[in-house]
Backbone as XML, in Angstrom:
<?xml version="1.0"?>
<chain id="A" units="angstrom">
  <residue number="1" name="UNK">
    <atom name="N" x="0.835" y="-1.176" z="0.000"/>
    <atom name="CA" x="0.000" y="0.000" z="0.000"/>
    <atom name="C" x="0.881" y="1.241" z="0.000"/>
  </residue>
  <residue number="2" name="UNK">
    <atom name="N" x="0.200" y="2.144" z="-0.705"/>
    <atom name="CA" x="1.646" y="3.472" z="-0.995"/>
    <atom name="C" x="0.960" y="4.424" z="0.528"/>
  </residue>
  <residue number="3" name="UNK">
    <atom name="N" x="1.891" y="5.370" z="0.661"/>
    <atom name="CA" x="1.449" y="6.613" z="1.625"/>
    <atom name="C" x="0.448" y="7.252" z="1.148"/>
  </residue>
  <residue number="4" name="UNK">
    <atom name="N" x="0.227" y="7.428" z="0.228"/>
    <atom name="CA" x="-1.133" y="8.303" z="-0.699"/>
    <atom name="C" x="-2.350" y="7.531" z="-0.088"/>
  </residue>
  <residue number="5" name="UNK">
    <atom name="N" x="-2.667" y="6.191" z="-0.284"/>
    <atom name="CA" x="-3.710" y="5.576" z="-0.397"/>
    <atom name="C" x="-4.037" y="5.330" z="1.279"/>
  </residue>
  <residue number="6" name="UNK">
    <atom name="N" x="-2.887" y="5.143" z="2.147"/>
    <atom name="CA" x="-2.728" y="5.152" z="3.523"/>
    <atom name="C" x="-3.485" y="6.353" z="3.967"/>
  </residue>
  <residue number="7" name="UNK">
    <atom name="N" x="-2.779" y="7.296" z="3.781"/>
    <atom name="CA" x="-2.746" y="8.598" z="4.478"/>
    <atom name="C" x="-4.825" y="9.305" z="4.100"/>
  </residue>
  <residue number="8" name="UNK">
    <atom name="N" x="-5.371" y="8.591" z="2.841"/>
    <atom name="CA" x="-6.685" y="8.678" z="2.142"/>
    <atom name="C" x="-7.631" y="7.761" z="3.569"/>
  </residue>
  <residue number="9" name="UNK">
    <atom name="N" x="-7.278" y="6.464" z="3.499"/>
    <atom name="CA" x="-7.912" y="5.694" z="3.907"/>
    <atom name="C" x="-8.184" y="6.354" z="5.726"/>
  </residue>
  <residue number="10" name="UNK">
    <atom name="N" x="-7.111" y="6.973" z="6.111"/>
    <atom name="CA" x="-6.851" y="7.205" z="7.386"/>
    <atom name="C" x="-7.854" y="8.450" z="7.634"/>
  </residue>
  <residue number="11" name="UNK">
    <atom name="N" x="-7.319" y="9.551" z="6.561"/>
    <atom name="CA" x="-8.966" y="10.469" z="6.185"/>
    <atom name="C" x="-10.318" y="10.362" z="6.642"/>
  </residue>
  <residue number="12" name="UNK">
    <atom name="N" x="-10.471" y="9.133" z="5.279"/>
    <atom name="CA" x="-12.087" y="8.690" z="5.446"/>
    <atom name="C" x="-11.736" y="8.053" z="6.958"/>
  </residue>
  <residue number="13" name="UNK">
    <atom name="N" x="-11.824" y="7.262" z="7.278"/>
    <atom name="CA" x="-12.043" y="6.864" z="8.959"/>
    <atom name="C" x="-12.549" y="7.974" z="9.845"/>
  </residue>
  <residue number="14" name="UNK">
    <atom name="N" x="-11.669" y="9.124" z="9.580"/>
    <atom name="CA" x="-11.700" y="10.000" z="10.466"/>
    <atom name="C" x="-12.790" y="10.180" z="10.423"/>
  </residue>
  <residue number="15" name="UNK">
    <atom name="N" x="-12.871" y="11.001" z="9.316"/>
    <atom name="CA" x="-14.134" y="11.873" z="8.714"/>
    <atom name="C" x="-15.486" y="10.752" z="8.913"/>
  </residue>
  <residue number="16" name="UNK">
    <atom name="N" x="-15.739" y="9.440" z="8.871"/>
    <atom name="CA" x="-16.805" y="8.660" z="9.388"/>
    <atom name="C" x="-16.956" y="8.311" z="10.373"/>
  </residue>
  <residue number="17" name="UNK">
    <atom name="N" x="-15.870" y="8.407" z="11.356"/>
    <atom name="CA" x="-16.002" y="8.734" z="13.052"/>
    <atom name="C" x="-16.820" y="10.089" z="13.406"/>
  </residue>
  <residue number="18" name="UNK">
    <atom name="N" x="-16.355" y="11.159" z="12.736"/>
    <atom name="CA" x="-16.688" y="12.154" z="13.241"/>
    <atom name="C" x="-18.248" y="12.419" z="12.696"/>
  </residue>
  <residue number="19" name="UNK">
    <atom name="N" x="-18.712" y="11.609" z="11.633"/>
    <atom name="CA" x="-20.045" y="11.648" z="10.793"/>
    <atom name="C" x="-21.050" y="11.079" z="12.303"/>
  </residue>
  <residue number="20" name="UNK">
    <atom name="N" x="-20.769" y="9.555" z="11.945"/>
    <atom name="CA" x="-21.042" y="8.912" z="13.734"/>
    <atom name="C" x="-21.649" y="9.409" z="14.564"/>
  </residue>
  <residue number="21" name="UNK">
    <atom name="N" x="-20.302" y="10.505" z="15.044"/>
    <atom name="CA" x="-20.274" y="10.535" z="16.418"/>
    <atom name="C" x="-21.338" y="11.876" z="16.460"/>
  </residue>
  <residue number="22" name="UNK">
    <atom name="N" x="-21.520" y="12.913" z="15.205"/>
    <atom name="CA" x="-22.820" y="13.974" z="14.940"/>
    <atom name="C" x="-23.985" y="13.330" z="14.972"/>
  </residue>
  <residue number="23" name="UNK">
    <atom name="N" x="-23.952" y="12.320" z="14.729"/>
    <atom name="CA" x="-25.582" y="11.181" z="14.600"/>
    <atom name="C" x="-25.753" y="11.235" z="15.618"/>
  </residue>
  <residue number="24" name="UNK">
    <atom name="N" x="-25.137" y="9.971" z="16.195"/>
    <atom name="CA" x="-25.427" y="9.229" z="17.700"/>
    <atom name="C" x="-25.414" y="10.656" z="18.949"/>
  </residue>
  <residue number="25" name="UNK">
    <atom name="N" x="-24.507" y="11.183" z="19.173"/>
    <atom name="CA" x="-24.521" y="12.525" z="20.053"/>
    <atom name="C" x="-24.380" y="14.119" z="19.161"/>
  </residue>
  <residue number="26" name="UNK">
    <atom name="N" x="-25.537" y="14.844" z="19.187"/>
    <atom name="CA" x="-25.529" y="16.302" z="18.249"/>
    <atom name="C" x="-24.758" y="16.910" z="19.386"/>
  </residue>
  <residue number="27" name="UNK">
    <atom name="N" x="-25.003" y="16.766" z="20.288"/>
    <atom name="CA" x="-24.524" y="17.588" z="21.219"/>
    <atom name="C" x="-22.899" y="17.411" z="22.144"/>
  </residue>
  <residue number="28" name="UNK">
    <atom name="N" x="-22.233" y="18.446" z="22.209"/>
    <atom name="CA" x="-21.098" y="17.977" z="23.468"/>
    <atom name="C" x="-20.549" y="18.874" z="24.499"/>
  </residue>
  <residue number="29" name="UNK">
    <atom name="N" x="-19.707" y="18.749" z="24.818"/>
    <atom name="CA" x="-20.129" y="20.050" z="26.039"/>
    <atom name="C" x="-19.160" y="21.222" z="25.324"/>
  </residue>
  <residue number="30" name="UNK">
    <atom name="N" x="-19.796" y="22.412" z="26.328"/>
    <atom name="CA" x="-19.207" y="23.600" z="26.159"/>
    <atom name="C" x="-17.735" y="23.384" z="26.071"/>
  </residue>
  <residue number="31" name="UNK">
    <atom name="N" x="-16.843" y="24.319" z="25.192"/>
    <atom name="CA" x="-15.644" y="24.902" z="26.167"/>
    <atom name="C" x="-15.146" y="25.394" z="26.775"/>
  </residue>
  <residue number="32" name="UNK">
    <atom name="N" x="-16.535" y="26.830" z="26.759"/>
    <atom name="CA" x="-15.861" y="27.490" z="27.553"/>
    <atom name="C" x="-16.410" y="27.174" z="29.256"/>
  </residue>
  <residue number="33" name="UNK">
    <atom name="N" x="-17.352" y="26.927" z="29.601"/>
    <atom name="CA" x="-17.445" y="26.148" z="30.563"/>
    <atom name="C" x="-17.250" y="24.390" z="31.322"/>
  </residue>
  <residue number="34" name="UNK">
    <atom name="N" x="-16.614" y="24.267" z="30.150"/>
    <atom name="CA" x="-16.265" y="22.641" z="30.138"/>
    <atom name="C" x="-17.282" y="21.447" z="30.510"/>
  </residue>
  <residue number="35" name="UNK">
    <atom name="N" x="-18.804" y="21.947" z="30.255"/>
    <atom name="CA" x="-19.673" y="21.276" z="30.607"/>
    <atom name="C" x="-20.453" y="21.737" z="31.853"/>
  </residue>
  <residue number="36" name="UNK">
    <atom name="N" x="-20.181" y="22.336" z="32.604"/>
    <atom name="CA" x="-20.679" y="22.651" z="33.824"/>
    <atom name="C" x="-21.584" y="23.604" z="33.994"/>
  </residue>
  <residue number="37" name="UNK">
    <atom name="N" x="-21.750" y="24.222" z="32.796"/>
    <atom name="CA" x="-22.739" y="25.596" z="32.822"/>
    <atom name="C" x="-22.341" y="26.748" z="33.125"/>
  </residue>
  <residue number="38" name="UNK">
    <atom name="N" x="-21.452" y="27.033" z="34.097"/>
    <atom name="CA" x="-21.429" y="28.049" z="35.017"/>
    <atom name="C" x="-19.597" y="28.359" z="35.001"/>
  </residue>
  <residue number="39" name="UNK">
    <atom name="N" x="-19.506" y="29.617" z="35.099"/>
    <atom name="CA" x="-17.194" y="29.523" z="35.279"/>
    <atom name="C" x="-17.455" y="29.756" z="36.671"/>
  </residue>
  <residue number="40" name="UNK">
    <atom name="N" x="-16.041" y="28.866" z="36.680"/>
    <atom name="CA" x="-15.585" y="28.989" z="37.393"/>
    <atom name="C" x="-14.674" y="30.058" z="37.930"/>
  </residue>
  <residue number="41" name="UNK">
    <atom name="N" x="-14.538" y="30.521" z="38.884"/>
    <atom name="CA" x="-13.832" y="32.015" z="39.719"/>
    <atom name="C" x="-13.110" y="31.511" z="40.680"/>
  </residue>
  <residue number="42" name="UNK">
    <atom name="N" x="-11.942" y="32.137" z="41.245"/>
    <atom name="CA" x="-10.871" y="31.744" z="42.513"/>
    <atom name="C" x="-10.846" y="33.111" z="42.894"/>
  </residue>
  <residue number="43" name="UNK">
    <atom name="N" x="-11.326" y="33.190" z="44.264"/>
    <atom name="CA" x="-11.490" y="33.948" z="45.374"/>
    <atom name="C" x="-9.978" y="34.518" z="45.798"/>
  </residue>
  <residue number="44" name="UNK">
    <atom name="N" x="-9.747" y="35.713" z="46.763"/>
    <atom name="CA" x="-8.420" y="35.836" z="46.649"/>
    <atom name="C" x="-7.585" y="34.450" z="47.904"/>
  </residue>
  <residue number="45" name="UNK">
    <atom name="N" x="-9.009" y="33.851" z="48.784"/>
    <atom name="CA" x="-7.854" y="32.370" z="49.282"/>
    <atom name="C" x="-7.262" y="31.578" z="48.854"/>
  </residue>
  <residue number="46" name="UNK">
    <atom name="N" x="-7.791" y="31.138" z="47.278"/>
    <atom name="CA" x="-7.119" y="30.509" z="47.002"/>
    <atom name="C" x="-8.494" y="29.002" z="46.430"/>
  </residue>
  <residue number="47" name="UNK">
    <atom name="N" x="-9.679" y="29.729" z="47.031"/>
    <atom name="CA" x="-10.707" y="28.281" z="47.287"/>
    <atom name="C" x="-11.512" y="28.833" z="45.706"/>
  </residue>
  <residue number="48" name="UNK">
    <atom name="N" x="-12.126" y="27.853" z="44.752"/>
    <atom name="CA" x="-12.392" y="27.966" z="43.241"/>
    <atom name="C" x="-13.940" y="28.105" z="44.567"/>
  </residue>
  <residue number="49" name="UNK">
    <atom name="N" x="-15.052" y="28.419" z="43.266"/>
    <atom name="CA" x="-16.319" y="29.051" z="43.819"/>
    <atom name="C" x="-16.932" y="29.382" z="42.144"/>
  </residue>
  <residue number="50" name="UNK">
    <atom name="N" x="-18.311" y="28.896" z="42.448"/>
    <atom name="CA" x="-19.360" y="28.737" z="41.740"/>
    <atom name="C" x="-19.631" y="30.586" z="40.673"/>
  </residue>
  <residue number="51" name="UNK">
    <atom name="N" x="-19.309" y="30.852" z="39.175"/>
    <atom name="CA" x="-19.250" y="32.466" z="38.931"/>
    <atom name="C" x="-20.661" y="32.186" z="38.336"/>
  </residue>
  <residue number="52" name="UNK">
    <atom name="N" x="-20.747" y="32.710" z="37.439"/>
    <atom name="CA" x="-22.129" y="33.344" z="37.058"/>
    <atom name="C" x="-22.175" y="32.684" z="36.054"/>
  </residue>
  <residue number="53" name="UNK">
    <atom name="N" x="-23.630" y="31.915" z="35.414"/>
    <atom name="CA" x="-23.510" y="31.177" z="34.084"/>
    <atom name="C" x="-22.843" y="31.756" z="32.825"/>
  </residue>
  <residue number="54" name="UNK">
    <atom name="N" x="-22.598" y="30.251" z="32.804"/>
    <atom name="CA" x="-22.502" y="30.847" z="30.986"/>
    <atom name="C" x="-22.989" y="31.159" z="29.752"/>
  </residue>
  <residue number="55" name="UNK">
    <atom name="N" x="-22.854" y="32.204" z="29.458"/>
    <atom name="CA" x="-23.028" y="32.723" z="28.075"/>
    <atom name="C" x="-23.604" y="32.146" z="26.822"/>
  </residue>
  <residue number="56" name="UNK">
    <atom name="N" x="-22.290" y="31.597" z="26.515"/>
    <atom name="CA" x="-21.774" y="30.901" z="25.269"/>
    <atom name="C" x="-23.260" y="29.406" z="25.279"/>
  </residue>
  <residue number="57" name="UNK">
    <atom name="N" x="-23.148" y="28.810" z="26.760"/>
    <atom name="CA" x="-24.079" y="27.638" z="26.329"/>
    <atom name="C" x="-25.310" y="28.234" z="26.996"/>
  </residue>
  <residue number="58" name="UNK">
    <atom name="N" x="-25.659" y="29.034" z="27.658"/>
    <atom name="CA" x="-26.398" y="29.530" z="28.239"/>
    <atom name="C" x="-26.964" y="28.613" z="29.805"/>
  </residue>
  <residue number="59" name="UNK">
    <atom name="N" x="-25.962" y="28.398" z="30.319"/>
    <atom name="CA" x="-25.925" y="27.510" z="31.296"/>
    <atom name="C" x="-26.553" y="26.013" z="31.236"/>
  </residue>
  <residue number="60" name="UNK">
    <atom name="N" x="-26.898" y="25.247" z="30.268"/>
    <atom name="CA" x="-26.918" y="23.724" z="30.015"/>
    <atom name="C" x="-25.725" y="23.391" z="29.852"/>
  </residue>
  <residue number="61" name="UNK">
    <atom name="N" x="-24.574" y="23.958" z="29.459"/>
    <atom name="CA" x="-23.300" y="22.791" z="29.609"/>
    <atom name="C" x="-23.111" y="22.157" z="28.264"/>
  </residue>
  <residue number="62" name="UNK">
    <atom name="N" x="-24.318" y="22.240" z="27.577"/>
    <atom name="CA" x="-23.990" y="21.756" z="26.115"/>
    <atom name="C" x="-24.323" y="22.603" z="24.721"/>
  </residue>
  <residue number="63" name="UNK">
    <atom name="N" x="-23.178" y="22.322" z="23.760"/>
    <atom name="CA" x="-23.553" y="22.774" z="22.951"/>
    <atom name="C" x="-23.656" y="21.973" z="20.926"/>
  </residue>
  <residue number="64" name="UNK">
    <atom name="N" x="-24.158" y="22.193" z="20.436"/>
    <atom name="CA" x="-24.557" y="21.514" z="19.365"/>
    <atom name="C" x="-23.049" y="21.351" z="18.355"/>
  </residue>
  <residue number="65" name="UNK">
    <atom name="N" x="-22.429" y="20.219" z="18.071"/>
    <atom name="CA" x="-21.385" y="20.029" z="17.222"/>
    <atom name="C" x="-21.352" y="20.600" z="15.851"/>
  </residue>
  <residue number="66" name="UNK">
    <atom name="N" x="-19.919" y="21.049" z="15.508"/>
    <atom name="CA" x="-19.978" y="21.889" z="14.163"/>
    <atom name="C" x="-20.260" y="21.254" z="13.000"/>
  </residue>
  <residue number="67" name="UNK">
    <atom name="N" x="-20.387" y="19.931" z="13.315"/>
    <atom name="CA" x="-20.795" y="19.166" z="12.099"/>
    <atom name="C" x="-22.615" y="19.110" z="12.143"/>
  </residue>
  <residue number="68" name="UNK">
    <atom name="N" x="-22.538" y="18.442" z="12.879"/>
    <atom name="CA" x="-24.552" y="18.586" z="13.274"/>
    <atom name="C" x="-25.082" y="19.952" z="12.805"/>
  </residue>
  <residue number="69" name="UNK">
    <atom name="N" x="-24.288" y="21.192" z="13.193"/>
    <atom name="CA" x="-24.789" y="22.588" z="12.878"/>
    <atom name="C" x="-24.070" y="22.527" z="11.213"/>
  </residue>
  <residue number="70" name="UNK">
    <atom name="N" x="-23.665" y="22.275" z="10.794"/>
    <atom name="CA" x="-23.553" y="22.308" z="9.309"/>
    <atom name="C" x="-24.629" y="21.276" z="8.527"/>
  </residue>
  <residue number="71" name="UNK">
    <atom name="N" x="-24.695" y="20.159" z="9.110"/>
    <atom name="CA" x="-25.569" y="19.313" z="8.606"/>
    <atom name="C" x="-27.361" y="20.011" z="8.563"/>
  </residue>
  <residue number="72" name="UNK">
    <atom name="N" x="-27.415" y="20.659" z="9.763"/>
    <atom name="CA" x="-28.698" y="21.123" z="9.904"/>
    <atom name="C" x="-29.007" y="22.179" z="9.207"/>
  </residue>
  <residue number="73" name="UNK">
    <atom name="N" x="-28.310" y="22.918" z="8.454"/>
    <atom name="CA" x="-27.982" y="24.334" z="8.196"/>
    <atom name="C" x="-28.197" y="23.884" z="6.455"/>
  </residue>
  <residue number="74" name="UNK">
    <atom name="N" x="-27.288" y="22.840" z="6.265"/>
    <atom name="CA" x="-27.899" y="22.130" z="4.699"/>
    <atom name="C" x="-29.322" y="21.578" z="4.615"/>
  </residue>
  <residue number="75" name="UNK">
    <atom name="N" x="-29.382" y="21.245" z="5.526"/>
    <atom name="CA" x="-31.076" y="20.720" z="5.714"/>
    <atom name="C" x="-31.724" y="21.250" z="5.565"/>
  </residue>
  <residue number="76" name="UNK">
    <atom name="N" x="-31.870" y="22.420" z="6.093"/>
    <atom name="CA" x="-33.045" y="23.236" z="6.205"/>
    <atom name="C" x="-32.827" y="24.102" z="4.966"/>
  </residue>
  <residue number="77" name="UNK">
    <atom name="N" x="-31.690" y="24.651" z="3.948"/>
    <atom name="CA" x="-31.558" y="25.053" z="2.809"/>
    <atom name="C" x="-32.132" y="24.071" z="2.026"/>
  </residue>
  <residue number="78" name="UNK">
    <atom name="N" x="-31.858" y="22.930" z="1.979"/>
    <atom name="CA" x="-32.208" y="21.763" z="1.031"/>
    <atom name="C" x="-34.290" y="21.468" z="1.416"/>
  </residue>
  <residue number="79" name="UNK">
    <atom name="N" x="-34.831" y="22.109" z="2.433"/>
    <atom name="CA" x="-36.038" y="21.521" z="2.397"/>
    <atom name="C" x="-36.642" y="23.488" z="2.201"/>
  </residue>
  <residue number="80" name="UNK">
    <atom name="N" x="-36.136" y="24.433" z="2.419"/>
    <atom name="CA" x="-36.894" y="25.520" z="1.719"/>
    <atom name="C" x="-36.858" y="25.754" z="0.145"/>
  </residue>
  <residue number="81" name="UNK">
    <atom name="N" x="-35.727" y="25.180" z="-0.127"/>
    <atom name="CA" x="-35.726" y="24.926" z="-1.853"/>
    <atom name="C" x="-36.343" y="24.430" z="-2.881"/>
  </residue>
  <residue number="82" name="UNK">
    <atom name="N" x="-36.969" y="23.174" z="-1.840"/>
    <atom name="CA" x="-37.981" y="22.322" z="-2.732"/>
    <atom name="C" x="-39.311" y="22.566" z="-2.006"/>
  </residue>
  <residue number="83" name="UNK">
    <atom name="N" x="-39.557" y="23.585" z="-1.297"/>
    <atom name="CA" x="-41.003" y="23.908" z="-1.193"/>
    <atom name="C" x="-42.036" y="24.545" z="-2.491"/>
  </residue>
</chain>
């Protein structure tokens, strides 16, 4: 097998893991709250403490994958088109 056809095959895998993994779970967690909803803050003791939700996911902790949001985004172009 050459590096071309390797380095292809290794591609597609990826790219059908990551197809997958938009199916089975749309959703995964925030980053910028790392799932938790809410940041975290450190007080000047030293002790971490509960800050104010987040934003970005709007405090659920999750947010919709860039593939799922591309997939959905063709979808809904592809079903106002043929109305």
């Amino acid at each position: 097998m050459s590096l071309a056809a390797l380095a292809t095959a290794f591609l597609l895998i990826v790219t059908l893991g990551y197809v997958v993994t938009c199916w089975l779970s749309p959703f995964g967690d925030c980053r910028k709250c790392d799932g938790m909803g809410h940041e975290l803050k450190t007080d000047r003791k030293g002790k971490t403490r509960r800050g104010r939700d987040c934003r970005r996911c709007e405090a659920t902790g999750k947010r919709i994958r860039v593939g799922r949001w591309i997939y959905n985004r063709a979808a809904r172009t592809y079903r106002a088109g043929t109305r």
